[in-house]
Backbone as numpy.savetxt, mean C-alpha at the origin, in Angstrom:
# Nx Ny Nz CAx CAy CAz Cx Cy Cz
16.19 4.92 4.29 15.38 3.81 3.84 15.55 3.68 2.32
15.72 2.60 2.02 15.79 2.34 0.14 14.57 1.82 -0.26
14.14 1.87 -1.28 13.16 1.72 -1.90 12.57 0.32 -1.73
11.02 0.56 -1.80 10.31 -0.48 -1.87 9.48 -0.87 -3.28
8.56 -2.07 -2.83 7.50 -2.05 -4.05 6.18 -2.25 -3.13
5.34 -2.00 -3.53 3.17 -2.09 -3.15 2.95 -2.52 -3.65
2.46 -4.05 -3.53 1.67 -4.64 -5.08 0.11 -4.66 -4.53
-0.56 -4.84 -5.06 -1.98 -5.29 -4.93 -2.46 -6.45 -5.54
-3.21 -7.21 -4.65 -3.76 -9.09 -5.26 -4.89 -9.03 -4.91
-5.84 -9.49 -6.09 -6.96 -10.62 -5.49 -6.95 -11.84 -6.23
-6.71 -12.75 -5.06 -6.56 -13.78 -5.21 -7.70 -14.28 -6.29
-8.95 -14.85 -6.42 -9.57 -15.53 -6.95 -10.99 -14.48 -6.55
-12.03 -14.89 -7.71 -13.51 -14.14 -7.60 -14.37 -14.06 -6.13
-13.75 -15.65 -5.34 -14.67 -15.55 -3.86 -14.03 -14.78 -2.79
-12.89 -14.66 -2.94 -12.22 -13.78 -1.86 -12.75 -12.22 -1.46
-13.45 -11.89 -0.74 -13.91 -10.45 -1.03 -13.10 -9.20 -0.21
-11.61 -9.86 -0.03 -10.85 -8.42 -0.02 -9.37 -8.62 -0.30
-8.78 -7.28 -0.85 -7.90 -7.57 -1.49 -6.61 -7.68 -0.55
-5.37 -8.25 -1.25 -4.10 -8.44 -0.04 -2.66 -7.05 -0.85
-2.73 -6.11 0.51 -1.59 -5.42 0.07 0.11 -5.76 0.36
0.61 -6.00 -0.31 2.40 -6.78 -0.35 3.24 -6.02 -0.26
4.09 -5.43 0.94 5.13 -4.70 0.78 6.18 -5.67 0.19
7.44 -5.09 -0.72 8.30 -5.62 -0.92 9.71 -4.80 -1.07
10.49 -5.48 -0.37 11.96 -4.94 -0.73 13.05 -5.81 -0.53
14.07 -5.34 -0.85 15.41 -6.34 -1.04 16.41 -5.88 -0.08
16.03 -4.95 0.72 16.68 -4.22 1.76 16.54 -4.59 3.21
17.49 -5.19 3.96 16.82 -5.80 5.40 16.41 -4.34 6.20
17.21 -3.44 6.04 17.31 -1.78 7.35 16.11 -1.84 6.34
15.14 -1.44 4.77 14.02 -0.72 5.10 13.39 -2.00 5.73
13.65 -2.89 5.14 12.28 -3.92 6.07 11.73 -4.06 7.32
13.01 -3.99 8.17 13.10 -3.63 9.31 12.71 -2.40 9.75
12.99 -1.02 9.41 11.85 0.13 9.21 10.77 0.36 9.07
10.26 -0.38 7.83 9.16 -0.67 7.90 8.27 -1.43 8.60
8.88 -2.56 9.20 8.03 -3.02 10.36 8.23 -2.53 11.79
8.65 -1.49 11.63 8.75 -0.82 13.03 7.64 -0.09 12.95
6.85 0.36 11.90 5.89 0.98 11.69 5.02 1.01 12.48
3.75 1.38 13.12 3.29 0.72 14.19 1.43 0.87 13.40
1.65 2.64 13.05 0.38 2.93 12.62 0.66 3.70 11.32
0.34 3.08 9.94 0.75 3.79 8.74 -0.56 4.00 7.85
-0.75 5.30 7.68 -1.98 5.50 6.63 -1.50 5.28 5.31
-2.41 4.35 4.46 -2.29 4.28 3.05 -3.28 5.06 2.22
-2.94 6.27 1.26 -4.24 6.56 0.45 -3.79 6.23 -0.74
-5.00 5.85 -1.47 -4.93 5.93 -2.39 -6.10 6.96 -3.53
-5.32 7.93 -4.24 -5.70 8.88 -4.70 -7.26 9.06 -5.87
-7.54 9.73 -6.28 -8.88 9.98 -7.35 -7.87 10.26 -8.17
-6.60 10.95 -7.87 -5.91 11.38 -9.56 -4.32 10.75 -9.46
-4.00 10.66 -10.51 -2.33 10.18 -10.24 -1.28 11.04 -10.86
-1.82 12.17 -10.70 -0.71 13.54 -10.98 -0.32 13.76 -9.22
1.51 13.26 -9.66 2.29 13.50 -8.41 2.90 14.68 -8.53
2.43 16.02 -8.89 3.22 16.98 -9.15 1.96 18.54 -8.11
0.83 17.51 -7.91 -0.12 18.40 -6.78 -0.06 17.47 -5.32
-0.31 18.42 -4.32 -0.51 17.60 -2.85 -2.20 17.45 -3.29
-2.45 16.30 -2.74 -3.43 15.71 -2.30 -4.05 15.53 -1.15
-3.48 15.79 -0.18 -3.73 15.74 1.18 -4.97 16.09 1.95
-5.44 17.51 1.29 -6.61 18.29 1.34 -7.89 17.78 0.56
-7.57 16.84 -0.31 -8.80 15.96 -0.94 -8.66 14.84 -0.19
-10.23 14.88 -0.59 -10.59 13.06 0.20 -10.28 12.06 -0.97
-9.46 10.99 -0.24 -9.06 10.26 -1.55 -9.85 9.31 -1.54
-10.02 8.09 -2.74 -10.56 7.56 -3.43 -10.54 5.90 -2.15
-9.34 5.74 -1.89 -9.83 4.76 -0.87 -8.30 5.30 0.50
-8.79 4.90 1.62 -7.25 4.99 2.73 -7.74 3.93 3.85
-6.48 3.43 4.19 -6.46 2.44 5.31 -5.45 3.15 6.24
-5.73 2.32 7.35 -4.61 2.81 8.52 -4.30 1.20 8.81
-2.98 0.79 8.56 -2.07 -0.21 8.66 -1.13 -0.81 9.85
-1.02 -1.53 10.67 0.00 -1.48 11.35 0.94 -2.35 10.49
2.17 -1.79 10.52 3.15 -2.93 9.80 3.61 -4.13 10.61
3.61 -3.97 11.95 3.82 -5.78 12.79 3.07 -6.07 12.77
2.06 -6.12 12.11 0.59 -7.33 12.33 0.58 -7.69 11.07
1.81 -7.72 10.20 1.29 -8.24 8.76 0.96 -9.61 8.84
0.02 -10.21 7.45 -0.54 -11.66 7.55 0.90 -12.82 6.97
1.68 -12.20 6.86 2.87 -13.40 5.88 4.00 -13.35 6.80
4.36 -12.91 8.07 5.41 -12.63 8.87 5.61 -14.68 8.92
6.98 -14.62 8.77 8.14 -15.78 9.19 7.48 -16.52 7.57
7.51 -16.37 6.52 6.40 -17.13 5.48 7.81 -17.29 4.42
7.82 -17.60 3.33 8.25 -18.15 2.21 9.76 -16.62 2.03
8.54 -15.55 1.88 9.36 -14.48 1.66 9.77 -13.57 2.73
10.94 -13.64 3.13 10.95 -12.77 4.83 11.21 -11.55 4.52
11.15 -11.01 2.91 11.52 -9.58 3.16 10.14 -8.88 2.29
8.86 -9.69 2.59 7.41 -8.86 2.28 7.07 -8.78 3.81
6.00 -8.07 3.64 4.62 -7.57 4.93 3.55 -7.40 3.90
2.91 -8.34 4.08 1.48 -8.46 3.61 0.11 -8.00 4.68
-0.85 -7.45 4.18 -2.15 -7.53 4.97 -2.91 -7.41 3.96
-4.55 -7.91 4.68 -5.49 -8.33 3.97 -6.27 -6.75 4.13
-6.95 -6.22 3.05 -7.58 -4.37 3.92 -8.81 -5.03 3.89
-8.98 -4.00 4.18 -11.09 -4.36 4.96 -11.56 -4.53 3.58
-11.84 -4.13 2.51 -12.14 -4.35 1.27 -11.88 -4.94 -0.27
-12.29 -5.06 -1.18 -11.66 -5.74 -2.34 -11.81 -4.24 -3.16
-10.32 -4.28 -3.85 -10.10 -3.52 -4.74 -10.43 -3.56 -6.00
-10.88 -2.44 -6.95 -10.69 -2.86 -8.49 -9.45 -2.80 -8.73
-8.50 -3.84 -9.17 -7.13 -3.73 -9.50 -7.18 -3.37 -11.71
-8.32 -2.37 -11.77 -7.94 -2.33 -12.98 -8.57 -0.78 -13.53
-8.73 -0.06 -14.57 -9.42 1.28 -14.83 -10.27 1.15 -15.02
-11.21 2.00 -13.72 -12.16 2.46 -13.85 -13.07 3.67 -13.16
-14.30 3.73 -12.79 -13.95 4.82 -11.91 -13.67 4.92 -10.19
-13.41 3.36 -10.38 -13.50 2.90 -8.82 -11.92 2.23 -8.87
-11.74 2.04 -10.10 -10.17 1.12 -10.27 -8.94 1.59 -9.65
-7.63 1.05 -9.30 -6.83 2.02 -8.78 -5.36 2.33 -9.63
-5.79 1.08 -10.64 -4.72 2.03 -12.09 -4.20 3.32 -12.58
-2.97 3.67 -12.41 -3.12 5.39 -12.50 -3.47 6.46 -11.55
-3.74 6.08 -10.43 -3.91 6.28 -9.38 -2.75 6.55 -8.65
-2.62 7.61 -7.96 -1.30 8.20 -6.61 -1.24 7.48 -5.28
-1.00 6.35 -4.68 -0.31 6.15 -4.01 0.32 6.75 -2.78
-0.19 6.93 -1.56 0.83 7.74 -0.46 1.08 6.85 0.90
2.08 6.22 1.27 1.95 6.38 2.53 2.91 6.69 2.77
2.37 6.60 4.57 2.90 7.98 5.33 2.52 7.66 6.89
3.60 7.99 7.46 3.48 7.19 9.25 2.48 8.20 9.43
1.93 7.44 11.24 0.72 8.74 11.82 1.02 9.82 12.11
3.06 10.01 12.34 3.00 11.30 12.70 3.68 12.25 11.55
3.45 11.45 10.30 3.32 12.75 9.08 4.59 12.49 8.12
5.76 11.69 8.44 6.43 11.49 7.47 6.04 10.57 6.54
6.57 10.61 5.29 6.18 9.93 3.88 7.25 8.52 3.92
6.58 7.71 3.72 7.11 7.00 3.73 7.70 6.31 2.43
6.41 6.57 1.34 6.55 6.65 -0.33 5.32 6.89 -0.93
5.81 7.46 -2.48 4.45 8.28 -2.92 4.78 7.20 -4.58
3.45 7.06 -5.35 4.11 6.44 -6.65 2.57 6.27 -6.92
2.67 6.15 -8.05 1.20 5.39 -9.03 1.35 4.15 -9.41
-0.44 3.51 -9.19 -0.16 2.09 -9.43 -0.34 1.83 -10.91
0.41 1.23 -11.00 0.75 0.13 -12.48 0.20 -1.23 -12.46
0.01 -1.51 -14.23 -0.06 -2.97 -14.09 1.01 -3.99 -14.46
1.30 -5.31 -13.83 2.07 -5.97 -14.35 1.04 -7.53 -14.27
């Protein structure tokens, strides 16, 4: 699989949850990736990738299917978007997810990618 990107959006102040964007330029990961069926996302309390985290409860996690994304056949055919149950702070704080570790990882335990979120 070659590399992807995770972005995080909220759209506008009334929307009350945020939309997560897979992206890549690769058809085999895209296609990988939507073979996905059940993928946990955490996202961490710390963004030192040099400790496992696994054993802490992280700061927020979803469980994803990647064929049920909300943007399938849409503008961009090589994202998978979904909407998560909640709205994110997309900025620092102690709830924010700036600086923050990043994991997912299928249900039966491989990584799928690990990284900290940034802003752009």
């Amino acid at each position: 699989m070659s590399s992807y990107s995770l972005f995080f959006r909220n759209t506008d102040e009334t929307t009350p949850k945020t939309r997560a964007i897979f992206r890549t330029e690769d058809k085999e990961t895209y296609q990988a990736l939507r073979g996905c069926q059940n993928v946990d996302m955490r996202i961490e309390k710390y963004g030192d990738l040099s400790t496992t985290t696994q054993s802490i409860s992280p700061l927020y996690q979803f469980r994803l299917n990647m064929g049920q994304d909300k943007n399938h056949k849409t503008a961009n055919p090589m994202e998978i978007e979904f909407e998560l149950p909640e709205r994110l702070d997309l900025g620092v704080s102690d709830m924010g997810v700036i600086g923050r570790q990043v994991t997912v990882r299928e249900q039966g335990g491989s990584i799928l990618g690990i990284g900290v979120v940034g802003y752009n």
